[in-house]
N, CA, C and O atoms as a CHARMM CRD file, in Angstrom:
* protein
*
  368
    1    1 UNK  N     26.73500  71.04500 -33.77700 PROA 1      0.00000
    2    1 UNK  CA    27.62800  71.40500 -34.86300 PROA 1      0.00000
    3    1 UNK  C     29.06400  71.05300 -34.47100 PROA 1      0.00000
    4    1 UNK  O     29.40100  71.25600 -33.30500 PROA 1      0.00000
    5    2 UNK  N     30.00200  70.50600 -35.40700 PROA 2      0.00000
    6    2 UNK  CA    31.33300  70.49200 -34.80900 PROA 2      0.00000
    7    2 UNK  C     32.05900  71.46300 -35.57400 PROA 2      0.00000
    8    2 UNK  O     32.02200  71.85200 -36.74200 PROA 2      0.00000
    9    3 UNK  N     32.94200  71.81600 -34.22800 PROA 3      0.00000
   10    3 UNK  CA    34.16000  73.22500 -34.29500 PROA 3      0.00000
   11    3 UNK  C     34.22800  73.43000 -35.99000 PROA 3      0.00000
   12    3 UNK  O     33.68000  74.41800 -36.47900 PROA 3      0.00000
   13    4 UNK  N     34.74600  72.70300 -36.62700 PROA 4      0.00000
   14    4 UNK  CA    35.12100  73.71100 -38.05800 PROA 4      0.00000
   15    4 UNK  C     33.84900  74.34100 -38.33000 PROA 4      0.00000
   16    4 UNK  O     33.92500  75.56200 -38.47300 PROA 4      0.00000
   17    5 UNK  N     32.39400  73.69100 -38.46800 PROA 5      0.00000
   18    5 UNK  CA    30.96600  74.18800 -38.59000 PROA 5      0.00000
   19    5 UNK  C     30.90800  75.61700 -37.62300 PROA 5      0.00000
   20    5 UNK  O     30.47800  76.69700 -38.02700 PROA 5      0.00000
   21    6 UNK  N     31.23000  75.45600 -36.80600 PROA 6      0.00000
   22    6 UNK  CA    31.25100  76.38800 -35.71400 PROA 6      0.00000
   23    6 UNK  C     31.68400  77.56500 -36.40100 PROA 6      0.00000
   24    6 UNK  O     30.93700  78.36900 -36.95800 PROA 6      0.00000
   25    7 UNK  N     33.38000  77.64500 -36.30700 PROA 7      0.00000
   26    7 UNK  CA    34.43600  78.43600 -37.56300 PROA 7      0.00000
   27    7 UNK  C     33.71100  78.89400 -38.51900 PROA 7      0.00000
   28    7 UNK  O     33.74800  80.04400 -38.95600 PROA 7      0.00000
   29    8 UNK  N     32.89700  77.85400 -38.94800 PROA 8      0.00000
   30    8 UNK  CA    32.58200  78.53300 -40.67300 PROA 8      0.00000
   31    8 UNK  C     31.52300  79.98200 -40.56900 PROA 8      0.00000
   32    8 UNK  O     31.48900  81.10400 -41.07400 PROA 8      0.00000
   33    9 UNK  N     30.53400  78.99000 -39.36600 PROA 9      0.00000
   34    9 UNK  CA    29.38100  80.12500 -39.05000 PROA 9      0.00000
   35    9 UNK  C     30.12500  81.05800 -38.28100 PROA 9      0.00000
   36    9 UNK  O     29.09500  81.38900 -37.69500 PROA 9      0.00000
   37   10 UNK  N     30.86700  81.67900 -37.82800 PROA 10     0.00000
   38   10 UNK  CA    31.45500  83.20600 -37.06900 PROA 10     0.00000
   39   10 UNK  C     31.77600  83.77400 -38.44200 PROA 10     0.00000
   40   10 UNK  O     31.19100  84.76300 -38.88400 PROA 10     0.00000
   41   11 UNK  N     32.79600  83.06900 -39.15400 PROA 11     0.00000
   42   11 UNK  CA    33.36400  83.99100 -39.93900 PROA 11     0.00000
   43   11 UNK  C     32.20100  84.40200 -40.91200 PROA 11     0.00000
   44   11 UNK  O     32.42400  85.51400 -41.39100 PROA 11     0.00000
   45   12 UNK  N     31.11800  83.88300 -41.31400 PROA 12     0.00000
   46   12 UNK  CA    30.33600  84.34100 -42.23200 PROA 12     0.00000
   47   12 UNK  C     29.46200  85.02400 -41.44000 PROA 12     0.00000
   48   12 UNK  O     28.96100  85.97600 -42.03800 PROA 12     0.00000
   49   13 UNK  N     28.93700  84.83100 -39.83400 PROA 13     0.00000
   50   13 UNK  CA    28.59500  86.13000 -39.27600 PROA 13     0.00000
   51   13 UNK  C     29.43300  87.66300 -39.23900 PROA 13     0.00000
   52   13 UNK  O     28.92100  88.78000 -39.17200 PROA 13     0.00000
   53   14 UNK  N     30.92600  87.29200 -39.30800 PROA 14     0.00000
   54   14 UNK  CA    31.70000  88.13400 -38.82600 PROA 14     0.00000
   55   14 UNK  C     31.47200  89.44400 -40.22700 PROA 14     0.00000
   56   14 UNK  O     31.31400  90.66300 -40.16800 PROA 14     0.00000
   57   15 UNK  N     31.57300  88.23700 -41.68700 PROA 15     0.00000
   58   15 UNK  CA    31.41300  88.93700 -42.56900 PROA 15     0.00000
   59   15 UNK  C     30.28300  89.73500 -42.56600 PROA 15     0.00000
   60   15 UNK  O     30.32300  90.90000 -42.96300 PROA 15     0.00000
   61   16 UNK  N     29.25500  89.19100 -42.14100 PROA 16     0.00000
   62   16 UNK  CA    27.68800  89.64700 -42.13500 PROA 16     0.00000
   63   16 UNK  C     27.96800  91.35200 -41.81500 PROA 16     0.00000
   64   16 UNK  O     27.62300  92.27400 -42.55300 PROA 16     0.00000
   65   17 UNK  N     28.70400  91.47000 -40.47700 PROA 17     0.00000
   66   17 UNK  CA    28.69600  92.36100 -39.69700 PROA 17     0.00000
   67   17 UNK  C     29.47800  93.45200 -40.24800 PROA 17     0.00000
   68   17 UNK  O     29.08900  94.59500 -40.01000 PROA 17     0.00000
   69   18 UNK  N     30.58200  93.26300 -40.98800 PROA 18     0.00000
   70   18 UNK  CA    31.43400  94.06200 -42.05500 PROA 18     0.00000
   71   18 UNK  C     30.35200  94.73600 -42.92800 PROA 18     0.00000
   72   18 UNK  O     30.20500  95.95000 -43.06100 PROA 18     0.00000
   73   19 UNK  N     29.46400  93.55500 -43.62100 PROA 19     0.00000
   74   19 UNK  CA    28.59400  93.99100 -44.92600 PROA 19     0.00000
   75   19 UNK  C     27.73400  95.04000 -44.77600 PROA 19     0.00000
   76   19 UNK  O     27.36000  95.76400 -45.69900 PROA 19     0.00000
   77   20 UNK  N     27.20800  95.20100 -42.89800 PROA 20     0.00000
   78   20 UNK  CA    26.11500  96.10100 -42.54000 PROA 20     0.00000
   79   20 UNK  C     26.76300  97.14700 -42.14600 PROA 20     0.00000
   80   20 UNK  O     26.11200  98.19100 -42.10400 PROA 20     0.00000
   81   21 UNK  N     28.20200  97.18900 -41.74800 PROA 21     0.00000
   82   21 UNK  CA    28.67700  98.39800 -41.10300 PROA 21     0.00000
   83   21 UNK  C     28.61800  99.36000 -42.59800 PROA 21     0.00000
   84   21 UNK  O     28.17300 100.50400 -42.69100 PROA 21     0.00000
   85   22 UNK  N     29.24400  98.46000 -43.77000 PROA 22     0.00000
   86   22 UNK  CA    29.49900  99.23700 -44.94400 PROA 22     0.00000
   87   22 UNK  C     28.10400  99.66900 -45.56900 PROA 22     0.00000
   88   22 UNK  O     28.00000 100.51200 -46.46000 PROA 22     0.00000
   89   23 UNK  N     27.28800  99.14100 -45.12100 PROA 23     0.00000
   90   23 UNK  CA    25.66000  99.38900 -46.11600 PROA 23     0.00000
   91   23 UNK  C     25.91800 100.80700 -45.37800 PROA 23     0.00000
   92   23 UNK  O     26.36800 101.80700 -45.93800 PROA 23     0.00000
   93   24 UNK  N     25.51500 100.69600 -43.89400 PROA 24     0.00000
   94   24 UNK  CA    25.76900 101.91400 -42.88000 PROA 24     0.00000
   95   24 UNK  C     26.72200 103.26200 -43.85800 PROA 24     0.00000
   96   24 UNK  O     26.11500 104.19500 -44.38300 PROA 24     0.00000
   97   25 UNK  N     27.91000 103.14600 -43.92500 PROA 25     0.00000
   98   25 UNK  CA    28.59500 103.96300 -44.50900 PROA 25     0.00000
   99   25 UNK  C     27.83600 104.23600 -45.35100 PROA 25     0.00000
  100   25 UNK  O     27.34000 105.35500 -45.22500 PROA 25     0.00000
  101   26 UNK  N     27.37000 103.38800 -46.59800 PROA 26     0.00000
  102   26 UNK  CA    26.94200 104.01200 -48.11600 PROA 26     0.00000
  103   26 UNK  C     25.91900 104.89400 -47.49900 PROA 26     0.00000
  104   26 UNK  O     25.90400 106.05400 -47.90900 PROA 26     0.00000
  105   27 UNK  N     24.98900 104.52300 -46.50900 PROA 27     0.00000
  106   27 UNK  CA    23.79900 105.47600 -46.38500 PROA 27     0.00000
  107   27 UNK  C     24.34200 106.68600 -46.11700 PROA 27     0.00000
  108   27 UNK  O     23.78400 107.56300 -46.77800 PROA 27     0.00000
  109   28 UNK  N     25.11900 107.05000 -45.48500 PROA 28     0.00000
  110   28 UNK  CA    25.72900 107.82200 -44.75900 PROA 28     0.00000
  111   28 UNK  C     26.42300 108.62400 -45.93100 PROA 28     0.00000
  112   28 UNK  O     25.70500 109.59200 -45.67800 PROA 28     0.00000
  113   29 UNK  N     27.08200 109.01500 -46.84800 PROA 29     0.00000
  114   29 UNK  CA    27.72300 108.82600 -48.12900 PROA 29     0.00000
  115   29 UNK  C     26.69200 108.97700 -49.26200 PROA 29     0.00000
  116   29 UNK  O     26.93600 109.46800 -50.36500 PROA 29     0.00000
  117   30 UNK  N     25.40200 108.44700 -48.81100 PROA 30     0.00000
  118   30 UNK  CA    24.34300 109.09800 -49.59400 PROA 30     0.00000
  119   30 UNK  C     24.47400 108.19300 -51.02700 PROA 30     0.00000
  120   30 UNK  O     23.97000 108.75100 -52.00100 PROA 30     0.00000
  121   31 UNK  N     25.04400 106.96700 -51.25500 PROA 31     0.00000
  122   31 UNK  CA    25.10000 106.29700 -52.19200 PROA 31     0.00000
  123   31 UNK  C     23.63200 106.01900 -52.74200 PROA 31     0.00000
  124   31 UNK  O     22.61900 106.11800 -52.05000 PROA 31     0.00000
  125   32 UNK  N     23.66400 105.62600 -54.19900 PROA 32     0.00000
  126   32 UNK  CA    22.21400 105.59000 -54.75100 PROA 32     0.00000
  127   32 UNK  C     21.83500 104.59700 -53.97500 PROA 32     0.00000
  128   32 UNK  O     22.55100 103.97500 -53.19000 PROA 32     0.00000
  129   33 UNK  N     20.35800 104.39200 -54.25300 PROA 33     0.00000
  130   33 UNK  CA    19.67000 103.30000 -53.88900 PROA 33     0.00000
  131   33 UNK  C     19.59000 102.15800 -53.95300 PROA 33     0.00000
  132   33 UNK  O     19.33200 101.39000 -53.02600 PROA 33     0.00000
  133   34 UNK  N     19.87700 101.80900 -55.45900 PROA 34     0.00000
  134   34 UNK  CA    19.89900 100.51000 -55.96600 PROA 34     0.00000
  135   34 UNK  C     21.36300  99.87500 -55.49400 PROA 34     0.00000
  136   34 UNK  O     21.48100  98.65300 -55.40000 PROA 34     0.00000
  137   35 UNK  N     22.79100 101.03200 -55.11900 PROA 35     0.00000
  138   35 UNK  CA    23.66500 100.27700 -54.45300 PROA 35     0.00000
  139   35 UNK  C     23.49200  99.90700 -53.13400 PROA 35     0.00000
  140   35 UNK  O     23.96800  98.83200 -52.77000 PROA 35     0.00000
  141   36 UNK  N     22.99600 100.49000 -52.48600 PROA 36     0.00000
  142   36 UNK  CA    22.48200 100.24600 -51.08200 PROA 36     0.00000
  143   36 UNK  C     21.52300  98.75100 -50.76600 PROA 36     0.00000
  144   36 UNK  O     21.55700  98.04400 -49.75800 PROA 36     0.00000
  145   37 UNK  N     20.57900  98.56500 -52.18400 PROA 37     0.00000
  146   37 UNK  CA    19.48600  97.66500 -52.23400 PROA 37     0.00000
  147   37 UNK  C     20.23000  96.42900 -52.29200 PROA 37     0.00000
  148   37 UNK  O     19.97000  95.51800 -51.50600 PROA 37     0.00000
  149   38 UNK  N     21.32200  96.30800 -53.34300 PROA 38     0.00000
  150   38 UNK  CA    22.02400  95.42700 -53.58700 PROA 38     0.00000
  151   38 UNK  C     22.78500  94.82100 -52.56300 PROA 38     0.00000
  152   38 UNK  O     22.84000  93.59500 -52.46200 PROA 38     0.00000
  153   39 UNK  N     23.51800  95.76900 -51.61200 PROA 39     0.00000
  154   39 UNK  CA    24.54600  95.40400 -50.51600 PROA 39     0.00000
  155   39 UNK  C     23.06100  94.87200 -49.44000 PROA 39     0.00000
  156   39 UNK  O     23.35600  93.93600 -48.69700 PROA 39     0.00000
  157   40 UNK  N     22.09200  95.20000 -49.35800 PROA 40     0.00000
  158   40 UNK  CA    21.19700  94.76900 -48.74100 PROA 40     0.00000
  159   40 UNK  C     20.77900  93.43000 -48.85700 PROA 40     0.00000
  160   40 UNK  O     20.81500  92.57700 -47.97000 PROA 40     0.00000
  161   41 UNK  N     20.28400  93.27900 -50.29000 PROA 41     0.00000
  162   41 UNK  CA    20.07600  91.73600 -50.65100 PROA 41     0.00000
  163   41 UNK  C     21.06700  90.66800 -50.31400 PROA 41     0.00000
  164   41 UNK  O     20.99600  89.45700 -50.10300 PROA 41     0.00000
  165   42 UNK  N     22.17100  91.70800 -50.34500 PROA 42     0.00000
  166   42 UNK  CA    23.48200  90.58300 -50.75900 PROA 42     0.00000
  167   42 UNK  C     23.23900  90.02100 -48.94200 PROA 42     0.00000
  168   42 UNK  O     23.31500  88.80600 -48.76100 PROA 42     0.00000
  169   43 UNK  N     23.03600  90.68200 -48.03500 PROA 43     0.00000
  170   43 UNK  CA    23.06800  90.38800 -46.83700 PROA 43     0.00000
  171   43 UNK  C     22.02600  89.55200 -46.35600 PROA 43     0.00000
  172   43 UNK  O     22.27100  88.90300 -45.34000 PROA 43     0.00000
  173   44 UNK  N     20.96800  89.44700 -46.86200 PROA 44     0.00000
  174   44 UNK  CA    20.11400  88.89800 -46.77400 PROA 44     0.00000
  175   44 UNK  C     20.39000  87.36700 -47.31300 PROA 44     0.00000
  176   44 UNK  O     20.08300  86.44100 -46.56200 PROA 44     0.00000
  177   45 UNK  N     20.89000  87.12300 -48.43600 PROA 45     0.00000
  178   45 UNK  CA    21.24800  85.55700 -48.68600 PROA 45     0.00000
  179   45 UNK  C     22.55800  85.11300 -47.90300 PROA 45     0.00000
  180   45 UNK  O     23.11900  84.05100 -48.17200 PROA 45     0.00000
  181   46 UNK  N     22.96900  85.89100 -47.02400 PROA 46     0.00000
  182   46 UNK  CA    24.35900  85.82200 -46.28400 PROA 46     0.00000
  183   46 UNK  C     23.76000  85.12200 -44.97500 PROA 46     0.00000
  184   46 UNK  O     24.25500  84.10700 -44.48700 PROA 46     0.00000
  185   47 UNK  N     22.41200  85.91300 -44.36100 PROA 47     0.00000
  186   47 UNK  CA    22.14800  85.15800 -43.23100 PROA 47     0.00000
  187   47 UNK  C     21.23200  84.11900 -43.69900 PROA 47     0.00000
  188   47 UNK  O     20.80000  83.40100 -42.79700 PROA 47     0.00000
  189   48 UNK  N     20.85500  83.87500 -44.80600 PROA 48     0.00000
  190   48 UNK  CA    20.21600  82.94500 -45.16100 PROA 48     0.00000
  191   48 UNK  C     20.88500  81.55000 -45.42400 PROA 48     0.00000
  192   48 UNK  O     20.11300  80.62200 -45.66800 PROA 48     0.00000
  193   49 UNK  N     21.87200  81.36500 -45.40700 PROA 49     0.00000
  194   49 UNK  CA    22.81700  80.54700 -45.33700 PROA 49     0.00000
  195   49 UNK  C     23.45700  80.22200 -43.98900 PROA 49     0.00000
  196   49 UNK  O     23.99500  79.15800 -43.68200 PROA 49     0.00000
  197   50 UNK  N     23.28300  81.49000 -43.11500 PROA 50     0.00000
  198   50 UNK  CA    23.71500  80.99100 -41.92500 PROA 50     0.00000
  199   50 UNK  C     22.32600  80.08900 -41.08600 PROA 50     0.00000
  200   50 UNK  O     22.43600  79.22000 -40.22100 PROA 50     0.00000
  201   51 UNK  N     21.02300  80.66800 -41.71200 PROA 51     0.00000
  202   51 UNK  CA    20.17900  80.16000 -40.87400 PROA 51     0.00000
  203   51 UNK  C     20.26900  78.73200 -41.41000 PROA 51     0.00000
  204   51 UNK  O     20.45200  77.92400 -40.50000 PROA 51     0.00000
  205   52 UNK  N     20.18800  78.16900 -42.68300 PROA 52     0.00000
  206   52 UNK  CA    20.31100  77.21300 -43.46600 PROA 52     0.00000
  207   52 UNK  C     21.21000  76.28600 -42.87000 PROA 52     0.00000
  208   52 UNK  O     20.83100  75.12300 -42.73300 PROA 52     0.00000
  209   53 UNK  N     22.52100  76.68000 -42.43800 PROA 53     0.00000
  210   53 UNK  CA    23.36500  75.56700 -41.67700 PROA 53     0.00000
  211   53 UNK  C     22.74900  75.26500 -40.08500 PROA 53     0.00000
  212   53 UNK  O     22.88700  74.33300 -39.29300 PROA 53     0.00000
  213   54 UNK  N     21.87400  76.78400 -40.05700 PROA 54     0.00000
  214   54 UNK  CA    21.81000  76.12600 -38.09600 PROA 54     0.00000
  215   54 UNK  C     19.90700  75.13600 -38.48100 PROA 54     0.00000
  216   54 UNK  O     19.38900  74.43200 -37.61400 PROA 54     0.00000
  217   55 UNK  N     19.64800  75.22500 -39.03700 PROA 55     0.00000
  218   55 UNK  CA    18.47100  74.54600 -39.26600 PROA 55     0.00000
  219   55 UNK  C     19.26800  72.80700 -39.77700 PROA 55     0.00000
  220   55 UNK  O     18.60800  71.94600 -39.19500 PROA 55     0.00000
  221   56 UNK  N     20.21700  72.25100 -40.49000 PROA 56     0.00000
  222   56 UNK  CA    20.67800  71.35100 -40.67600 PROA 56     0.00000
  223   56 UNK  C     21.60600  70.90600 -39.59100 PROA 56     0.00000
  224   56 UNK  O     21.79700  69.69500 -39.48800 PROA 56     0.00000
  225   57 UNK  N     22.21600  71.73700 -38.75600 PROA 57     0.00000
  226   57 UNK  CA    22.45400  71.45400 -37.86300 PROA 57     0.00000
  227   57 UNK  C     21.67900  70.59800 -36.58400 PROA 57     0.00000
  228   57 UNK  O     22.00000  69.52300 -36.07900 PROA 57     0.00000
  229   58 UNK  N     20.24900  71.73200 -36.18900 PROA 58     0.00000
  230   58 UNK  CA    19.17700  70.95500 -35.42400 PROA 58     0.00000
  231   58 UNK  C     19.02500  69.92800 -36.55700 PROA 58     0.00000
  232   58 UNK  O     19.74200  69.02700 -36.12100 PROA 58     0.00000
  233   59 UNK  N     18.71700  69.64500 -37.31400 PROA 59     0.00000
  234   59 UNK  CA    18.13500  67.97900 -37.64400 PROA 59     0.00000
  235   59 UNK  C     18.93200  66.95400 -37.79700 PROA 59     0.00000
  236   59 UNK  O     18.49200  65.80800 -37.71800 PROA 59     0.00000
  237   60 UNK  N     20.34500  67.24400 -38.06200 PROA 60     0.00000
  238   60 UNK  CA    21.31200  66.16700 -37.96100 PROA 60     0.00000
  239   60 UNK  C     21.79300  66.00000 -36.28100 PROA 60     0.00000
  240   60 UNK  O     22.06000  64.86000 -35.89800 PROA 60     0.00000
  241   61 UNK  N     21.87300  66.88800 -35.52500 PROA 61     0.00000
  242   61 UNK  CA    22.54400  66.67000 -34.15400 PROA 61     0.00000
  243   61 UNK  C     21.05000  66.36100 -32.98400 PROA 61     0.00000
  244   61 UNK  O     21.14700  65.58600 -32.03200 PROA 61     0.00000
  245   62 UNK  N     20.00900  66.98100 -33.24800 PROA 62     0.00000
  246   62 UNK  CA    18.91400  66.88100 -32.57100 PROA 62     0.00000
  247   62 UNK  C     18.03700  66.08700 -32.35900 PROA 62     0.00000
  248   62 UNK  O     17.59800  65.46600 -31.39100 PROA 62     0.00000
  249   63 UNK  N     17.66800  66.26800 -34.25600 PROA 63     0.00000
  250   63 UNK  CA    15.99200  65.40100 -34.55000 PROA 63     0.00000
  251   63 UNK  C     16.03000  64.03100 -34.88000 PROA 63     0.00000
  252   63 UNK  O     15.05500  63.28000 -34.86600 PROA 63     0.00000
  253   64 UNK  N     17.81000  63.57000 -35.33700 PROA 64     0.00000
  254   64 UNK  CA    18.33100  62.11900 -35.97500 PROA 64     0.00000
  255   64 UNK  C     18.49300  61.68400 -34.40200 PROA 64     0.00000
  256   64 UNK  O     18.16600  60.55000 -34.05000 PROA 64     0.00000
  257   65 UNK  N     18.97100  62.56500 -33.55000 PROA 65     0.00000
  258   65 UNK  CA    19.63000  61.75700 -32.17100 PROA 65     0.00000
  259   65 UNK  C     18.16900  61.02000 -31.76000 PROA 65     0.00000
  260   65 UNK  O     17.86800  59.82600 -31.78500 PROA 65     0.00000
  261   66 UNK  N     17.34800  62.25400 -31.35400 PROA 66     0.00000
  262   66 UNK  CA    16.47500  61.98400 -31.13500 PROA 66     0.00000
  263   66 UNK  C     15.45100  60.48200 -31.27800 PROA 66     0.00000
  264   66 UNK  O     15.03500  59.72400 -30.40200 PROA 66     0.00000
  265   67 UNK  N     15.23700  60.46400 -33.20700 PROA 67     0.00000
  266   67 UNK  CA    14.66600  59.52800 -33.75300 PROA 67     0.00000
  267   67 UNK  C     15.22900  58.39300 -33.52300 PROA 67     0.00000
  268   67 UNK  O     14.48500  57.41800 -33.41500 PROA 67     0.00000
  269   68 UNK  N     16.93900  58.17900 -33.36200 PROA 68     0.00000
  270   68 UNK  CA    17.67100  56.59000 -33.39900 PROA 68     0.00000
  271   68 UNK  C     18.02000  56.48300 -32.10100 PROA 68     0.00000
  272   68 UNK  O     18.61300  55.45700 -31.76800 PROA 68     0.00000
  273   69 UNK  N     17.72600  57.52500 -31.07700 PROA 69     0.00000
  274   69 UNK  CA    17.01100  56.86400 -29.39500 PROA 69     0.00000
  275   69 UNK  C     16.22400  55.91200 -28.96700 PROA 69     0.00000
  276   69 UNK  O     16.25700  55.29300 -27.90400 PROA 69     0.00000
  277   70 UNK  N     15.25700  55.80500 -30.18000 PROA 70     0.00000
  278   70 UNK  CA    14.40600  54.65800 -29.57200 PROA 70     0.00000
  279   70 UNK  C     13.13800  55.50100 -28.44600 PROA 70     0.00000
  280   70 UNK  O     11.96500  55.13600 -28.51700 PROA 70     0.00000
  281   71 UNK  N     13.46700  56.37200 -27.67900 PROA 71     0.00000
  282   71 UNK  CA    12.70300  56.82100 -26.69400 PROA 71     0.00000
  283   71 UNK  C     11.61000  57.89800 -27.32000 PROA 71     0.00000
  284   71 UNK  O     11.87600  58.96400 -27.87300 PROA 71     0.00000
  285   72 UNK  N     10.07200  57.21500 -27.03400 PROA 72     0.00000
  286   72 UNK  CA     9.20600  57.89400 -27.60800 PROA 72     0.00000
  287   72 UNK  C      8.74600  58.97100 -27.70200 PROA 72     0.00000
  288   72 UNK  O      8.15400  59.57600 -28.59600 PROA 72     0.00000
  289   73 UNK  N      9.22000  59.31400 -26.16900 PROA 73     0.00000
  290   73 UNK  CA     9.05700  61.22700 -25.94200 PROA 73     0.00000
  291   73 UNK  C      9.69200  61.93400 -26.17800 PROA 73     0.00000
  292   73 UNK  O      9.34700  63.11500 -26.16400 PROA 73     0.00000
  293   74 UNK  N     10.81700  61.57800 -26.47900 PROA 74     0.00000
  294   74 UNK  CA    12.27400  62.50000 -26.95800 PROA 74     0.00000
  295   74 UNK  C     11.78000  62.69700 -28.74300 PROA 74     0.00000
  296   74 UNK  O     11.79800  63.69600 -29.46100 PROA 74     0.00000
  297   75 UNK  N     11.49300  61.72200 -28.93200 PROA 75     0.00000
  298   75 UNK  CA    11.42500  61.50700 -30.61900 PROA 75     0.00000
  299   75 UNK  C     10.14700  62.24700 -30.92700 PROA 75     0.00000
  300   75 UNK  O     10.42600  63.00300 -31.85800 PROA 75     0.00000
  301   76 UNK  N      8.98400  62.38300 -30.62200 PROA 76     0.00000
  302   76 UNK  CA     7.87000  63.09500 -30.73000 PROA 76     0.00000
  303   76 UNK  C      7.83100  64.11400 -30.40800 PROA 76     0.00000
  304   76 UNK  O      6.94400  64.83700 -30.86200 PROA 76     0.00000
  305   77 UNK  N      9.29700  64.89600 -28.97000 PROA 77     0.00000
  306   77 UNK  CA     9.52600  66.23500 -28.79500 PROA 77     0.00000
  307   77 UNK  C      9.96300  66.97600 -29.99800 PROA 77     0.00000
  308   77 UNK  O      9.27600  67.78500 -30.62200 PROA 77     0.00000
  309   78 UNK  N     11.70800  66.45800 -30.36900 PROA 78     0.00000
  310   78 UNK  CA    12.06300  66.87100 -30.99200 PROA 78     0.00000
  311   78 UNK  C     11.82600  66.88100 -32.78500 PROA 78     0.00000
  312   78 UNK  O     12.45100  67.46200 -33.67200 PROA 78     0.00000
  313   79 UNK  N     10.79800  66.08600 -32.81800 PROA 79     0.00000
  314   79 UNK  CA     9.83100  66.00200 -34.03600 PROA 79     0.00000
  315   79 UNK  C      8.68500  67.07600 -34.36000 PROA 79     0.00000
  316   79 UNK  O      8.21600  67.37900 -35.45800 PROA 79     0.00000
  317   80 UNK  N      8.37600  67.55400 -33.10600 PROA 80     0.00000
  318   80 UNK  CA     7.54300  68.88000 -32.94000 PROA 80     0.00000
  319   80 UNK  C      8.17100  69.95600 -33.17600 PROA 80     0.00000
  320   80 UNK  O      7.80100  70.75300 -34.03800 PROA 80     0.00000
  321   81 UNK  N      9.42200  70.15300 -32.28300 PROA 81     0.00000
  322   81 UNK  CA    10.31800  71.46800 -32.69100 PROA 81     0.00000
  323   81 UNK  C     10.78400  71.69700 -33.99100 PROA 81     0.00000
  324   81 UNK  O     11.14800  72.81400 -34.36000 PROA 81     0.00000
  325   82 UNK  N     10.79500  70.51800 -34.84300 PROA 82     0.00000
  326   82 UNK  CA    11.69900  70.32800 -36.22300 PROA 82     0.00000
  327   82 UNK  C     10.11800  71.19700 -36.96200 PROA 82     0.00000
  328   82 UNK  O     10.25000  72.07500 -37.81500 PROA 82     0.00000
  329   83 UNK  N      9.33500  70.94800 -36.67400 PROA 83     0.00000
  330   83 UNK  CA     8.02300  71.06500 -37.34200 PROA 83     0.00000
  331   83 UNK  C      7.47800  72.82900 -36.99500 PROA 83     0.00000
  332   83 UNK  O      6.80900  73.47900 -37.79900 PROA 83     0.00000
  333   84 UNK  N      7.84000  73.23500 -35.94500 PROA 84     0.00000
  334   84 UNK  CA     7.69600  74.33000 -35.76500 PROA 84     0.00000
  335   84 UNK  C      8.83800  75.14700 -35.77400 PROA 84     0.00000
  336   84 UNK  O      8.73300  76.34400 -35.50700 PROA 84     0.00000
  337   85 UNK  N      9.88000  74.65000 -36.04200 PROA 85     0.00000
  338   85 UNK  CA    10.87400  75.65100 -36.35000 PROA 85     0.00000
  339   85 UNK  C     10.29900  75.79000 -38.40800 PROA 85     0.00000
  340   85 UNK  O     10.35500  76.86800 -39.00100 PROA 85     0.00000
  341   86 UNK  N      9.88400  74.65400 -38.99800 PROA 86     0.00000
  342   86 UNK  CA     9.80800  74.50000 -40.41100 PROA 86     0.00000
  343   86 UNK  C      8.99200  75.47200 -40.46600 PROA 86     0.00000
  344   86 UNK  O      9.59500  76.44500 -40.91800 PROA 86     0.00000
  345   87 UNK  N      7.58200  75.79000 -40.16500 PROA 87     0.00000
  346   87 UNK  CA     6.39500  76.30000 -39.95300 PROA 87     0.00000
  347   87 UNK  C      7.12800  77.90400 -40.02000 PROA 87     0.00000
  348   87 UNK  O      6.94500  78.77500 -40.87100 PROA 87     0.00000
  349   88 UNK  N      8.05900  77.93500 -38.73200 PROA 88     0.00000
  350   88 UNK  CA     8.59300  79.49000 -38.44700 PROA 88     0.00000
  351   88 UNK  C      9.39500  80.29600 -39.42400 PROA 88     0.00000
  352   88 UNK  O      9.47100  81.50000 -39.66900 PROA 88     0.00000
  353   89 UNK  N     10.16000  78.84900 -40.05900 PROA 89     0.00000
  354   89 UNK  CA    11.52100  79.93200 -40.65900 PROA 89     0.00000
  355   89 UNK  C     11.56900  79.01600 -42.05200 PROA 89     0.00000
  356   89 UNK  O     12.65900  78.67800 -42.51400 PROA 89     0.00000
  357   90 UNK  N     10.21900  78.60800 -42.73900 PROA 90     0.00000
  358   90 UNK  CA    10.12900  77.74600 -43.81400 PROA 90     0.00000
  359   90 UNK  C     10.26900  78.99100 -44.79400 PROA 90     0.00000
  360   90 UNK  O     11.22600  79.16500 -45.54900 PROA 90     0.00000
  361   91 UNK  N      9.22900  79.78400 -44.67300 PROA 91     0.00000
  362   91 UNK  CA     8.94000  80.02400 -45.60800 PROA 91     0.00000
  363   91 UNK  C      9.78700  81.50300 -46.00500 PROA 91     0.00000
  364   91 UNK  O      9.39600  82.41100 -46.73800 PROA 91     0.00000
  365   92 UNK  N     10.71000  81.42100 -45.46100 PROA 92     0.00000
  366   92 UNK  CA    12.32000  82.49500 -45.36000 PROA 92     0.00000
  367   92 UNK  C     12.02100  83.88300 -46.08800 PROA 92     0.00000
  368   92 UNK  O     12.89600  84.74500 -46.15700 PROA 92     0.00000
């Protein structure tokens, strides 16, 4: 990933970490459910976006290096990991 990519993913972790302290509070505060559910979801497409950049990340910095190496074991490694990370975190 390069540095601004880098930047982008902290601060939207950083936010992540704000969003859960405050879910935290509402529980705490005894807020209804459905606000709680909501600040929940909302967090959930928050790291889903972070996983989303680090998954485009491995295939542009990894699985492309890899493939326009030329070298057959590198390219069939990192063709496996692309495939079992898909397998792991496809189906989100």
């Amino acid at each position: 990933m390069t540095p601004p990519d880098i930047t982008d993913q902290l601060k939207r972790l950083k936010r992540i970490e704000g969003q859960v302290r405050g879910i935290a509070r509402m529980i705490e505060e005894e807020r209804s459910c459905v606000e709680v559910l909501t600040q929940i979801r909302a967090v959930h497409a928050a790291l889903r976006k972070v996983e989303s950049a680090q998954m485009s990340g491995h295939i542009e910095e990894c699985v492309l290096e890899a493939v326009n190496s030329g070298a057959d074991h590198e390219r069939e490694q990192k063709l496996a990991e692309l495939v079992a990370a898909l397998e792991r975190f496809g189906s989100g």
